[in-house]
N, CA and C atoms as an extended XYZ file, in Angstrom:
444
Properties=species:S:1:pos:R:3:atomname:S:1:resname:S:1:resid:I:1 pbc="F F F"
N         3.646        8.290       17.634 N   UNK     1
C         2.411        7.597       17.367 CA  UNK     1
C         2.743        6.230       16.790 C   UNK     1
N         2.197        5.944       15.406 N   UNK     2
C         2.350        4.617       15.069 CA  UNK     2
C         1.709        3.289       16.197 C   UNK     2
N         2.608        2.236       16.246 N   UNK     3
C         2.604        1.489       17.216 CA  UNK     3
C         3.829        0.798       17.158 C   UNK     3
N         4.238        1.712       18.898 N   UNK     4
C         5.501        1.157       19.708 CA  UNK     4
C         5.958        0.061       19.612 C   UNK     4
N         6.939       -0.198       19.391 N   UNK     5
C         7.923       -1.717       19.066 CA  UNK     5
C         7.313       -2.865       18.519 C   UNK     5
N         6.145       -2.590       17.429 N   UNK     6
C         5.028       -3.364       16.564 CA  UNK     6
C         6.257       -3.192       15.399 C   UNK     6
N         6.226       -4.424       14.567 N   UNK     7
C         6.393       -4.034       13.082 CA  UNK     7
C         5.049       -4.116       12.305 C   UNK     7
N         5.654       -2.872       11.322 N   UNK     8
C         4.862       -2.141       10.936 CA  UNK     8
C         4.619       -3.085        9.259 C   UNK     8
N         3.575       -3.679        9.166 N   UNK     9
C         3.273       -4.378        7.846 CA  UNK     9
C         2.534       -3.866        6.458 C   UNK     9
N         3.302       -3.658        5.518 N   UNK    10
C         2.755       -3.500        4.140 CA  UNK    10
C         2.534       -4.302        3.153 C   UNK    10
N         1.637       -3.964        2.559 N   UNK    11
C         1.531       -5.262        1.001 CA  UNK    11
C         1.648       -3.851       -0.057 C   UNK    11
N         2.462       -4.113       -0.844 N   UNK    12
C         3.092       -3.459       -1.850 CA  UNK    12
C         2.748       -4.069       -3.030 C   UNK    12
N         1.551       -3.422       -4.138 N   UNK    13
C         1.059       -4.369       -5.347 CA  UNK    13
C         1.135       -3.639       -6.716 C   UNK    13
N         2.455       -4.414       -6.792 N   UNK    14
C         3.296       -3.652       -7.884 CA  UNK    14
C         3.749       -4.614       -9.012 C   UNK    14
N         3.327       -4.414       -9.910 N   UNK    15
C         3.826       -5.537      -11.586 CA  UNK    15
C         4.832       -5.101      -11.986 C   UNK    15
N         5.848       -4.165      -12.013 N   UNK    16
C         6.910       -3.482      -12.440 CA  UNK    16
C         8.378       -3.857      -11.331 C   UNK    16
N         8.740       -5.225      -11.965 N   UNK    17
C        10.143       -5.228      -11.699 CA  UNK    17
C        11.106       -4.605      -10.919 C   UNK    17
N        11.326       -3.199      -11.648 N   UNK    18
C        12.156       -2.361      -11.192 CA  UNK    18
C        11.591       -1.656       -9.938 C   UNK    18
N        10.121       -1.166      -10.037 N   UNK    19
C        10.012       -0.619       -8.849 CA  UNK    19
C         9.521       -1.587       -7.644 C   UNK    19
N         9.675       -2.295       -7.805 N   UNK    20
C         9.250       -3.759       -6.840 CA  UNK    20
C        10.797       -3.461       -6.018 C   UNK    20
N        11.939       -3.804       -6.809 N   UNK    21
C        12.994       -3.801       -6.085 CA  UNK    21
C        13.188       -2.383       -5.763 C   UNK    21
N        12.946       -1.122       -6.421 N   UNK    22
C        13.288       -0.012       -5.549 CA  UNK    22
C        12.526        0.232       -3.970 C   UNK    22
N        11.028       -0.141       -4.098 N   UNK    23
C        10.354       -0.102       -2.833 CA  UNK    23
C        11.139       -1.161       -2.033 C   UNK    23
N        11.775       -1.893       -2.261 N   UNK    24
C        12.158       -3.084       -0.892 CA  UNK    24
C        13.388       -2.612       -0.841 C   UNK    24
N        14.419       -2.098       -1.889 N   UNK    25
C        15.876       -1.732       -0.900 CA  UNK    25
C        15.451        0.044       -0.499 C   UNK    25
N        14.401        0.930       -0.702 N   UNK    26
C        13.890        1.947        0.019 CA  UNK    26
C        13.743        1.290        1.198 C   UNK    26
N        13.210        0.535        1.307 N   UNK    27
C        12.215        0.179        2.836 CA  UNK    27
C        13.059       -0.635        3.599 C   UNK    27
N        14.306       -1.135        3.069 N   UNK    28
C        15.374       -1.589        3.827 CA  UNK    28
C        16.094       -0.528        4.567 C   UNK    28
N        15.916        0.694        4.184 N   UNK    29
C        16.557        2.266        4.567 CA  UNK    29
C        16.107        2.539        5.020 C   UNK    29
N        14.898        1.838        5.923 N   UNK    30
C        13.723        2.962        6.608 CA  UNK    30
C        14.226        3.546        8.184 C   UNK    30
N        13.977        4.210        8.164 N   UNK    31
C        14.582        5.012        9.433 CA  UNK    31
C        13.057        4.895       10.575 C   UNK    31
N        12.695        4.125       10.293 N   UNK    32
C        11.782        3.256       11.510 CA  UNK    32
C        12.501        2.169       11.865 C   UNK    32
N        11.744        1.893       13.167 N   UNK    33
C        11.999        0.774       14.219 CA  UNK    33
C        10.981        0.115       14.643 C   UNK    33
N        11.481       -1.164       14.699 N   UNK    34
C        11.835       -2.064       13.768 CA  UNK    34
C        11.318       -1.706       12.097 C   UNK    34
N        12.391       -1.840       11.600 N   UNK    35
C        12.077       -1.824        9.715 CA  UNK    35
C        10.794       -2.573        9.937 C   UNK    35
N         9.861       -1.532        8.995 N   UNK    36
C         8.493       -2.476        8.025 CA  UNK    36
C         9.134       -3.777        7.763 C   UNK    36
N         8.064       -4.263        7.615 N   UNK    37
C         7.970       -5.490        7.152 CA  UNK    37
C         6.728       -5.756        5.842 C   UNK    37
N         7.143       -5.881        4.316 N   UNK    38
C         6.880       -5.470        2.969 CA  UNK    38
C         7.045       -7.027        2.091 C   UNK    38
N         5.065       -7.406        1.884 N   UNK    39
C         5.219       -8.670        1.022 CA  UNK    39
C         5.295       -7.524       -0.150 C   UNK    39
N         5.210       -8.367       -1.601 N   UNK    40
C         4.865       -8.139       -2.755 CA  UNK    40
C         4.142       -9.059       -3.639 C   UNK    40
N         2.679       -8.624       -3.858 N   UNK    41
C         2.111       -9.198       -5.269 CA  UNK    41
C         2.070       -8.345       -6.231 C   UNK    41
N         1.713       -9.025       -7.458 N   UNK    42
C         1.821       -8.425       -8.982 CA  UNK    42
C         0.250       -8.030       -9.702 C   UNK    42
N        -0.467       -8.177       -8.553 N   UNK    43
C        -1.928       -7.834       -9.636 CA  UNK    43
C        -2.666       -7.624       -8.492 C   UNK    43
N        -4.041       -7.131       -8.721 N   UNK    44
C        -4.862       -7.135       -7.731 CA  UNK    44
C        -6.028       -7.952       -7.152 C   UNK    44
N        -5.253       -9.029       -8.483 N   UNK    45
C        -6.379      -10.620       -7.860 CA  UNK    45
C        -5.475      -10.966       -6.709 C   UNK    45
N        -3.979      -10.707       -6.880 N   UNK    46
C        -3.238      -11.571       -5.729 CA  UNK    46
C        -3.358      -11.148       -4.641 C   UNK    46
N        -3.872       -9.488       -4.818 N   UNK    47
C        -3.825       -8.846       -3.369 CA  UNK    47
C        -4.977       -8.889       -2.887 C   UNK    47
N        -6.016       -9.430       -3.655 N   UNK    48
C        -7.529       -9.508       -2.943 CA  UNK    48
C        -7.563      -11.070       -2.116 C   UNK    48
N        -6.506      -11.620       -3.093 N   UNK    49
C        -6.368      -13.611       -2.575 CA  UNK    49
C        -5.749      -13.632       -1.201 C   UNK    49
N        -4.457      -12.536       -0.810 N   UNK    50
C        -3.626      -12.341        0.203 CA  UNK    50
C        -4.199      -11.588        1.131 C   UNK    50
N        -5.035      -10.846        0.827 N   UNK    51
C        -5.994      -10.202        1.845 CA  UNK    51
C        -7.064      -11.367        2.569 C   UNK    51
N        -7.626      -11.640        2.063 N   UNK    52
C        -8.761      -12.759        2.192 CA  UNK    52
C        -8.321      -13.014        3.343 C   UNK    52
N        -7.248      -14.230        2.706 N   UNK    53
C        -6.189      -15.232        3.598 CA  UNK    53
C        -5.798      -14.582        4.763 C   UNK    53
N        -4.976      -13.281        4.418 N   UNK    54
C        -4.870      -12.665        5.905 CA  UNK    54
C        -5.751      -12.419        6.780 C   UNK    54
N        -7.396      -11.984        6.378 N   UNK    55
C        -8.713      -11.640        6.889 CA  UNK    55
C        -9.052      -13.105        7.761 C   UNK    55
N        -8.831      -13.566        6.998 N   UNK    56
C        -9.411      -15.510        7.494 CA  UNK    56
C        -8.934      -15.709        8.818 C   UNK    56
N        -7.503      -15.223        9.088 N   UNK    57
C        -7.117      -15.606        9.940 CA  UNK    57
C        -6.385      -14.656       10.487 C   UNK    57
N        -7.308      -13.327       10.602 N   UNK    58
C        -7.163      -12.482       11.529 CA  UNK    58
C        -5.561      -11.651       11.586 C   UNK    58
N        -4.769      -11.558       10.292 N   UNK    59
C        -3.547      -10.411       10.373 CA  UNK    59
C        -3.548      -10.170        9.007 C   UNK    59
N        -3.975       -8.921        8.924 N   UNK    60
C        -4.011       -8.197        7.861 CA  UNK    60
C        -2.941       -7.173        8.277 C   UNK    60
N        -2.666       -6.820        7.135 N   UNK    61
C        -1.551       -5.623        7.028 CA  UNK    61
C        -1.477       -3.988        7.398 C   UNK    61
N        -0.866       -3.302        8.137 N   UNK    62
C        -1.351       -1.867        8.040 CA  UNK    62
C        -1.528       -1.212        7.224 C   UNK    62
N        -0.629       -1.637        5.915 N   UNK    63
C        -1.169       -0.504        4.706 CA  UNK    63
C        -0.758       -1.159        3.448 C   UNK    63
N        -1.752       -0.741        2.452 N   UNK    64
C        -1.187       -1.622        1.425 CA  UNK    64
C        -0.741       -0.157        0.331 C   UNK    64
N        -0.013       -0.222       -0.172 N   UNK    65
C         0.696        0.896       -1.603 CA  UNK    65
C         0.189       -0.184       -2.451 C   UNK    65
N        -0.931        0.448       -3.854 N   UNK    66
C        -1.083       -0.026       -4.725 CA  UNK    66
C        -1.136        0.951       -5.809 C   UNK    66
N        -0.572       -0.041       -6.977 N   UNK    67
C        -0.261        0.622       -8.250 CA  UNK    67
C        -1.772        0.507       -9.004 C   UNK    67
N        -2.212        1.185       -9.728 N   UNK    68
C        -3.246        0.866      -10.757 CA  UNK    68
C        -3.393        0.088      -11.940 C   UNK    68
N        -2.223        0.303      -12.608 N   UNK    69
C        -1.700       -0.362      -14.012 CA  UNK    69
C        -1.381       -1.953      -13.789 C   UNK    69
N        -2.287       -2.809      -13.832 N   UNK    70
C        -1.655       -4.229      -13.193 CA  UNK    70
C        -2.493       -5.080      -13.943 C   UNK    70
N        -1.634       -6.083      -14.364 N   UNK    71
C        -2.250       -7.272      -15.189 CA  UNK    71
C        -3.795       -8.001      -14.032 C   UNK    71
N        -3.602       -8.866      -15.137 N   UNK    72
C        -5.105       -9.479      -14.627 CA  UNK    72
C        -6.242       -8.802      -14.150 C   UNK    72
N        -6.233       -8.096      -12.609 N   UNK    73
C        -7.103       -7.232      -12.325 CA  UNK    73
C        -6.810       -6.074      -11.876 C   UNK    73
N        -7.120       -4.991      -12.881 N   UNK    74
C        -6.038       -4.098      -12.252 CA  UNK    74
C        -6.854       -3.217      -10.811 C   UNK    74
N        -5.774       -2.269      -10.343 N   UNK    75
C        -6.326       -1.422       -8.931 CA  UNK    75
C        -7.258       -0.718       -8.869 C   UNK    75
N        -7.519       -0.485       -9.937 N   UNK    76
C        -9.139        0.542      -10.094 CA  UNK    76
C        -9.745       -0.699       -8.814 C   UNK    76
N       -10.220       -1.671      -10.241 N   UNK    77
C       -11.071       -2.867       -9.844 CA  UNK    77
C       -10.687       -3.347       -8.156 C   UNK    77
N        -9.255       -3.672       -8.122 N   UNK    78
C        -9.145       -4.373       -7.058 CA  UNK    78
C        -9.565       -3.386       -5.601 C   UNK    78
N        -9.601       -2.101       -6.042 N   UNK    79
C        -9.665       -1.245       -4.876 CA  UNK    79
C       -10.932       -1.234       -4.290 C   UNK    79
N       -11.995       -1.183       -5.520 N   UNK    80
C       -13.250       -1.354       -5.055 CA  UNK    80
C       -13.964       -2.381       -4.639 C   UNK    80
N       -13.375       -3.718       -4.877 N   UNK    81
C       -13.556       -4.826       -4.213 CA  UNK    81
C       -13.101       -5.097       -3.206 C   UNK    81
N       -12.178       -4.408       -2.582 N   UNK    82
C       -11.748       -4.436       -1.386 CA  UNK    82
C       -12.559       -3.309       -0.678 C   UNK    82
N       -13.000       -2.323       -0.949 N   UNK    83
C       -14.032       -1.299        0.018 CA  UNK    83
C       -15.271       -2.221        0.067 C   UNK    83
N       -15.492       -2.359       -0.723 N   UNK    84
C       -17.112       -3.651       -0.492 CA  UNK    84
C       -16.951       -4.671        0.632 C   UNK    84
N       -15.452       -5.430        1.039 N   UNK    85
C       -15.739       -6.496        1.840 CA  UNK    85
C       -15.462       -5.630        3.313 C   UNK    85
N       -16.410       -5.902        4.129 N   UNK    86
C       -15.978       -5.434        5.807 CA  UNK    86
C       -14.855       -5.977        6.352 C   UNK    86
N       -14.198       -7.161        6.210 N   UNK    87
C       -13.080       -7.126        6.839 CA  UNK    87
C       -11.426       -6.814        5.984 C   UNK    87
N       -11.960       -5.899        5.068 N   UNK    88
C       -10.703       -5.382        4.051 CA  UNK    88
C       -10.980       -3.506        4.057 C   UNK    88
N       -12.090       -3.405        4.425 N   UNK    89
C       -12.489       -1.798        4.087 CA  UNK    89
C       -11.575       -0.816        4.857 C   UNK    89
N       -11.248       -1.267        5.905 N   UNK    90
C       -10.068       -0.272        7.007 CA  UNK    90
C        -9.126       -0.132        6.759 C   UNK    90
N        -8.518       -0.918        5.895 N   UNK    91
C        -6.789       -0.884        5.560 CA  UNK    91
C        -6.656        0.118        5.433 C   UNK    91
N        -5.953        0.981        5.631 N   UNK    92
C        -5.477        2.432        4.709 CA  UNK    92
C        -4.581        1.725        3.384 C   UNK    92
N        -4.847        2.522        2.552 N   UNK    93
C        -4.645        2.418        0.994 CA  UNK    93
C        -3.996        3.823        0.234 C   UNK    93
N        -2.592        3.561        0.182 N   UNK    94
C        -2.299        4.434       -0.424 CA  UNK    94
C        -1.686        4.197       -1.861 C   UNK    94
N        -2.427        4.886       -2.902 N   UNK    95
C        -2.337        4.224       -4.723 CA  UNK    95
C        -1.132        4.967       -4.871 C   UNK    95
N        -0.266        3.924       -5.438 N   UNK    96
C         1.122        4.756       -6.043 CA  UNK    96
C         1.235        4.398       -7.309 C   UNK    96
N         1.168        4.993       -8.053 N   UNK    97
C         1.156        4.601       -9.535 CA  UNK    97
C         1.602        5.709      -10.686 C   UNK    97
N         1.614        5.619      -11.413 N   UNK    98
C         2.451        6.394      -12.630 CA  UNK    98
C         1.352        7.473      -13.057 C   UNK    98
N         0.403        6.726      -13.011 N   UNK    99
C        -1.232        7.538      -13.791 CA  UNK    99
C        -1.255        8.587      -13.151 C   UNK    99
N        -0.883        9.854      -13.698 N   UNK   100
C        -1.756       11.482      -13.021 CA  UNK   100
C        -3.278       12.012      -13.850 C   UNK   100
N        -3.800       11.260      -14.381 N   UNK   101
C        -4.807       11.340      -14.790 CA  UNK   101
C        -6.301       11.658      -14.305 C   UNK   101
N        -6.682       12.796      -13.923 N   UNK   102
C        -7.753       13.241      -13.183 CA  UNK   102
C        -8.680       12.624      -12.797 C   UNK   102
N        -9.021       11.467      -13.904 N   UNK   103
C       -10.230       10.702      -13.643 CA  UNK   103
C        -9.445        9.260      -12.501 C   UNK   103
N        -8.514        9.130      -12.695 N   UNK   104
C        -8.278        8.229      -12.153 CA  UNK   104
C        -7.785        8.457      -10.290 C   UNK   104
N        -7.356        9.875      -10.268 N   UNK   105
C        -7.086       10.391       -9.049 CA  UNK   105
C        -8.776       10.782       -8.346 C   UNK   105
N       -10.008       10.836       -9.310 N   UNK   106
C       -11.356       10.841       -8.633 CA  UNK   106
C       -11.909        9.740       -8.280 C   UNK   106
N       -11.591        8.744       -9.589 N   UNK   107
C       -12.445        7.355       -8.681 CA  UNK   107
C       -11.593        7.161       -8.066 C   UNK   107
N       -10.071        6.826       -7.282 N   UNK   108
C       -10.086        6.299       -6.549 CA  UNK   108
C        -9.895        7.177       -4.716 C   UNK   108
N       -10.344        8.147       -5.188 N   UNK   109
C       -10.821        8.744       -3.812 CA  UNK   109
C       -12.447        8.272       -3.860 C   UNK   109
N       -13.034        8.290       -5.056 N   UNK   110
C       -14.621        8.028       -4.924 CA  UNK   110
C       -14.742        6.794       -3.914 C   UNK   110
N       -13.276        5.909       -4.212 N   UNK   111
C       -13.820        4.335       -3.763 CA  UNK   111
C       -12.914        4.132       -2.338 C   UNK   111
N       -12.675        5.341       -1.618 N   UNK   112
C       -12.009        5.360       -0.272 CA  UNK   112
C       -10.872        5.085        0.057 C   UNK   112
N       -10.202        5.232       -1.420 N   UNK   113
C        -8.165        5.434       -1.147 CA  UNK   113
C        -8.002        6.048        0.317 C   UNK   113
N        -7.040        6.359        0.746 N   UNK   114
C        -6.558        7.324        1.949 CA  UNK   114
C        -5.538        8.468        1.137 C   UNK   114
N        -4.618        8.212        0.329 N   UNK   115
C        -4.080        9.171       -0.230 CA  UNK   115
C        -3.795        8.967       -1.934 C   UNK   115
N        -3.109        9.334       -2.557 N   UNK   116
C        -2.931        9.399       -4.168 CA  UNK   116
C        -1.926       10.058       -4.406 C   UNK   116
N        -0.664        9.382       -4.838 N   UNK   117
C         0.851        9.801       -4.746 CA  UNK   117
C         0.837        9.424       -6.150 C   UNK   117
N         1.324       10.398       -7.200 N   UNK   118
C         1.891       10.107       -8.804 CA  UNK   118
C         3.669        9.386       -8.536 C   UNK   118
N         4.230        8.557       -8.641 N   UNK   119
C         5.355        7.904       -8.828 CA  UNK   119
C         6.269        8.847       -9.468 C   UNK   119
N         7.494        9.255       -8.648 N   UNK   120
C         8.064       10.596       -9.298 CA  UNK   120
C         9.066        9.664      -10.675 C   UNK   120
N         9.596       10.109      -11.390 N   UNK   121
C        10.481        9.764      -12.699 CA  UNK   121
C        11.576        9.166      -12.140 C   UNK   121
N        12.026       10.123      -11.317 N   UNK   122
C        13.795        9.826      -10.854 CA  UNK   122
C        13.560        8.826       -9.422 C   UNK   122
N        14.704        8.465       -9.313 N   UNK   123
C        15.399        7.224       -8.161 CA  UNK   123
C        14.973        8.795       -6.851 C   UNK   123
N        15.524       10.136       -6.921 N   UNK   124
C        15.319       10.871       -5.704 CA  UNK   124
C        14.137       10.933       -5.565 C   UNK   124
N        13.528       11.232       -6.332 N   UNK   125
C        12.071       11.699       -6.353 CA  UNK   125
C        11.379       10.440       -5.858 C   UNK   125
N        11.643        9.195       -6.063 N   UNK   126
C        10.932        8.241       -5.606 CA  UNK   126
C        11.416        7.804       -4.203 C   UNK   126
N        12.678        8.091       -3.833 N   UNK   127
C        12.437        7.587       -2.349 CA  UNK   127
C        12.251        8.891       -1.314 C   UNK   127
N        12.189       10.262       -2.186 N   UNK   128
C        11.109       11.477       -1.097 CA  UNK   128
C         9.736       11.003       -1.134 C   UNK   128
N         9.514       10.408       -1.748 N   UNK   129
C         7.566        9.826       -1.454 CA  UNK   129
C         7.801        9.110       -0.915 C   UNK   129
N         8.683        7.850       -0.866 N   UNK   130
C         8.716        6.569        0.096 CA  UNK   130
C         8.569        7.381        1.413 C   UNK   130
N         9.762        8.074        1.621 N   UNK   131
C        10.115        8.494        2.794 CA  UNK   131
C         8.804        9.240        3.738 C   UNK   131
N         8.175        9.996        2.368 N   UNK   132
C         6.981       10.774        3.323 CA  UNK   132
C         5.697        9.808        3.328 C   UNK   132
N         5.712        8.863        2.642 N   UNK   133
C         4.469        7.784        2.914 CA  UNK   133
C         4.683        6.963        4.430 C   UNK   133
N         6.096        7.155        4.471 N   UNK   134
C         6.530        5.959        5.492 CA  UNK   134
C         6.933        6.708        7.124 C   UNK   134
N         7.012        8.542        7.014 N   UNK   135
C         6.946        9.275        7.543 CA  UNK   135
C         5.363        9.610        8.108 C   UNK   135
N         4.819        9.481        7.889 N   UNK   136
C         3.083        9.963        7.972 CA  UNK   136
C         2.529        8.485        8.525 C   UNK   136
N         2.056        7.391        7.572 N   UNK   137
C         1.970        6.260        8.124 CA  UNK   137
C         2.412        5.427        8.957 C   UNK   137
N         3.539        5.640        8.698 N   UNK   138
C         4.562        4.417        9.757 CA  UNK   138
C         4.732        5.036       11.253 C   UNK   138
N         4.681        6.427       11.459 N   UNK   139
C         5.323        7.165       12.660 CA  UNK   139
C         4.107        8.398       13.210 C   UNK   139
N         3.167        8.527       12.384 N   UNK   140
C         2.646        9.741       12.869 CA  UNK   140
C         1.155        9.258       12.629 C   UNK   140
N         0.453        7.990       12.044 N   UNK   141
C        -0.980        7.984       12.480 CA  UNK   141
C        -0.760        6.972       13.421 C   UNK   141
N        -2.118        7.643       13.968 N   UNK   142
C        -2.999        6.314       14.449 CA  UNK   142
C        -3.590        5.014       13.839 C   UNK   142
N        -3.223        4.117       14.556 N   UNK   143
C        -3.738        2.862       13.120 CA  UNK   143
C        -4.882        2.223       14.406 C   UNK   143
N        -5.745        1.508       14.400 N   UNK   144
C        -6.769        0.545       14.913 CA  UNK   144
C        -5.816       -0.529       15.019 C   UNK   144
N        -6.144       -1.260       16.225 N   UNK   145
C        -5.208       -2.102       16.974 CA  UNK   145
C        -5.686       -3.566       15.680 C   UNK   145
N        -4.330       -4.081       15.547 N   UNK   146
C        -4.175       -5.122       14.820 CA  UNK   146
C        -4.028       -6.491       15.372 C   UNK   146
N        -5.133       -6.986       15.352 N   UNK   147
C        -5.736       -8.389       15.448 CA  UNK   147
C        -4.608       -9.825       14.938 C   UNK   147
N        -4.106      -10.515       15.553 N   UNK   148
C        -2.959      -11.786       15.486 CA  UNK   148
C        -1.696      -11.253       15.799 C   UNK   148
């Protein structure tokens, strides 16, 4: 599935240093073809600013991984401002973040996440979620044909 000899584009919106660089040398390992292709912003004003911009001019990303915990505006907020605009509401959205906190795993299914992955502790544990986020998304859905 996926889409055949497309690279496959993520926005990754992550304020944490360390896991900024673990998601990009993970995703340098990806056992897809052609490797994703993975910006990074730090808040969820940048990813609503980078969305826009991409919307404006027609290439938006297949999936964005967002963290919750994020300066300026964090992902609660930014998530639901992105389900409100029509040309941001389709992305699939999968929240990766530290928070296992019940309320926070309800609103953001309330506000049309696609999935809700807790960030495992360890270096293994975190690239078996990479692997099965990037296993499921990258190779086994269907995505809506991408525009530019």
């Amino acid at each position: 599935m996926g889409r055949q000899g497309e690279t496959f584009e993520i926005l990754s919106v992550e304020d944490s240093a360390a896991d900024t660089t673990l998601i990009r040398e993970l995703m340098r390992q990806s056992r897809v073809v052609p490797l994703p292709h993975v910006e990074f912003v730090q808040d969820g004003q940048e990813m609503l600013d980078f969305l826009r911009n991409r919307a404006d001019a027609d290439h938006l990303p297949d999936l964005v991984l967002l963290d919750l915990n994020l300066p300026r505006k964090d992902g609660r907020e930014a998530l639901r401002e992105m389900r409100r605009d029509p040309r941001l509401r389709a992305i699939p959205v999968v929240v990766l973040t530290s928070s296992d906190r019940p309320e926070d795993v309800h609103g953001c299914y309330a506000n049309a996440a696609n999935a809700y992955v807790t960030k495992p502790g360890d270096l293994e544990g975190f690239d078996a979620a990479l692997r099965q986020i990037e296993s499921f998304w990258l190779s086994f859905v269907k995505l809506p044909t991408r525009a530019g």
